[in-house]
C-alpha positions, -999 to 999 in steps of 0.1 A, spaced: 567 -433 -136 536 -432 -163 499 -428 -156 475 -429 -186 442 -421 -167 451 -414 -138 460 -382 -113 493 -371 -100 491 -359 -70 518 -341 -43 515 -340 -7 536 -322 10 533 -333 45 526 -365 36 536 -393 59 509 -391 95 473 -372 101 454 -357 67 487 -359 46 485 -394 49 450 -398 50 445 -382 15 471 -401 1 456 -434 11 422 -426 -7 440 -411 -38 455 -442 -42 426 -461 -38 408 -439 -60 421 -450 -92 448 -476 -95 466 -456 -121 472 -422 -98 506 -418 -90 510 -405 -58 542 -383 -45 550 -378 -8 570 -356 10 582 -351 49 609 -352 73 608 -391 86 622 -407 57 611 -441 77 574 -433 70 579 -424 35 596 -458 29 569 -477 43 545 -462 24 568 -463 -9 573 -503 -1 533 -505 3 526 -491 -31 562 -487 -50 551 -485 -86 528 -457 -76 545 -437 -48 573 -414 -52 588 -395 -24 617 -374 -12 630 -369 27 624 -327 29 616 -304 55 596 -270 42 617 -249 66 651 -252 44 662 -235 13 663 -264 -6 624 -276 -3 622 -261 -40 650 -276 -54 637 -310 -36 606 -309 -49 615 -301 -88 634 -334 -87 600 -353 -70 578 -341 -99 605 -346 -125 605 -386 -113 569 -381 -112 564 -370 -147 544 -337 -134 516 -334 -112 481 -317 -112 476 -317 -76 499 -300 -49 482 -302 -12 502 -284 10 495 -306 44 524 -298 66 515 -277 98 524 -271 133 508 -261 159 508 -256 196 498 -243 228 509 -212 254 494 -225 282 515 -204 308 512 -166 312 549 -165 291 558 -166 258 586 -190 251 602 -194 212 604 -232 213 566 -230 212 560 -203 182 589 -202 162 583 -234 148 546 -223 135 556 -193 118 590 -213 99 564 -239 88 531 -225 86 545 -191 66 579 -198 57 576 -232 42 539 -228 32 555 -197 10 584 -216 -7 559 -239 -13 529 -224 -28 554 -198 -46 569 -227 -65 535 -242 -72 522 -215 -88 555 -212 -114 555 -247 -117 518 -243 -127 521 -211 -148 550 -228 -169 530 -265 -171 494 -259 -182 477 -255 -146 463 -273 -119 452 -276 -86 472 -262 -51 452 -271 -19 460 -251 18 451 -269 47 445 -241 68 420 -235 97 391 -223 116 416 -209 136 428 -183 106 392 -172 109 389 -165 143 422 -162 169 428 -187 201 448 -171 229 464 -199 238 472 -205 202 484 -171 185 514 -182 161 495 -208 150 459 -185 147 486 -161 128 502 -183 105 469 -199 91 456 -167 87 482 -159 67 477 -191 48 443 -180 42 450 -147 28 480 -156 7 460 -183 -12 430 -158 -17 459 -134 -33 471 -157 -57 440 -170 -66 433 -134 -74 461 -124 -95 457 -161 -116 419 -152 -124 432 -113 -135 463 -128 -154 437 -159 -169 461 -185 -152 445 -222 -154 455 -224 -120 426 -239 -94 432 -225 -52 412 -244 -30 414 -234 9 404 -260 37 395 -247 66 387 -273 92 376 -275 125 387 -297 153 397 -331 138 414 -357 158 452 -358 152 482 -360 169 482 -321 167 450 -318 190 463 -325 225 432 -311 242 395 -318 245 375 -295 222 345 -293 213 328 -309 179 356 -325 173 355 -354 143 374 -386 131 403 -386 111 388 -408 90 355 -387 82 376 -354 85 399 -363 57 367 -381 38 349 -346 34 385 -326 27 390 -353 -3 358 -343 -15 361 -308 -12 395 -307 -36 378 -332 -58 350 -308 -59 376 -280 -65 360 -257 -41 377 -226 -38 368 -226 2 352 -253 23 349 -252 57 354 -286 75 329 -300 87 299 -283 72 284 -273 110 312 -250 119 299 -230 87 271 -216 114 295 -211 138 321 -192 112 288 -169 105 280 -161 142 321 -156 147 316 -125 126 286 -116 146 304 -112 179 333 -81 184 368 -88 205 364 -81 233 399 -66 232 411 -35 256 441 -15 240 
């Protein structure tokens, strides 16, 4: 595949919600980005590949195996590269009874911390070894502030959080040309939000003002801008936690 003004851009994560979302407007951006895709419905990714397949690449992969790595190498090889890796993939669900069960928060913490660390880990060798670029965590407002009903998922994103600020870090110290930007966003409506919340937005303007924050290569940006008053008061107010 060859680009000669174009982007390359990865999303892992790719094929439903803000994955797929991002990768419609990158290819709409500029009709020479090449655009790679990852995720575990290989059906998805071939419609998308027959929609666009001069300009999409992707590879069946799920974040929670050994081989994710590997996998990926071989998309950015086809690829010729890429400046942009967006880590989308995410789980996330609800305890609603008074028990903890593992079906519900295993599968946060082997994607959300597992996979996000294979990941971004390769990303940032890949990066280091390639002349820089640009990884992007889809986090949450949840890694700012815990939900009970949600705590592998609170957990995982906070971890998220937290391990991008760390290698953002140690790039700056070490003079790395590698960019970390952090998405944190609110309620937006996908398949992942089974509940009624409050502010919540549209896909479609969620993902708009996400695509401008990496474009914008913030190194934070919290989604969408209104829940940056209630991020502040979060600080204001202690748990209320008993020990």
């Amino acid at each position: 595949m060859t680009n000669t003004e174009g982007r390359r851009i990865v999303i892992i994560g790719g094929t439903s919600g803000i994955g797929r979302a991002l990768a419609n407007m990158y290819l709409n951006e500029n009709p020479a980005n090449i655009i790679g895709i990852t995720g575990r419905r290989t059906e998805a990714l071939e419609e998308m590949y027959s929609q666009n397949p001069n300009r999409v690449a992707y590879r069946t992969m799920d974040v929670q195996r050994e081989d994710c790595q590997q996998i990926l190498g071989d998309l950015l090889s086809e690829m010729g590269g890429a400046d942009i890796i967006i880590y989308s993939a995410g789980v996330g669900t609800q305890n609603i009874g008074p028990e903890l069960h593992a079906e519900t928060e295993m599968p946060a913490v082997h994607t959300n911390v597992v996979g996000f660390t294979r990941i971004i880990m390769f990303a940032y060798n890949y990066f280091r070894a390639n002349g820089g670029g640009q990884f992007v965590t889809i986090a949450s407002m949840a890694g700012l502030r815990p939900l009970r009903h949600s705590p592998a998922y609170s957990a995982t994103k906070r971890y998220e959080i937290h391990y991008t600020s760390c290698l953002a870090q140690l790039a700056h110290k070490n003079g790395e040309p590698i960019k970390f930007t952090t998405i944190m966003p609110g309620f937006i409506r996908t398949d992942l939000l089974k509940h009624k919340y409050p502010i919540v937005i549209s896909l479609e303007k969620g993902s708009r003002l996400i695509y401008k924050a990496i474009n914008k290569r913030k190194r934070r940006a919290i989604i969408p801008g209104r829940w940056r008053i209630i991020a502040f008061v979060w600080r204001l107010i202690p748990f209320w936690e008993k020990f």
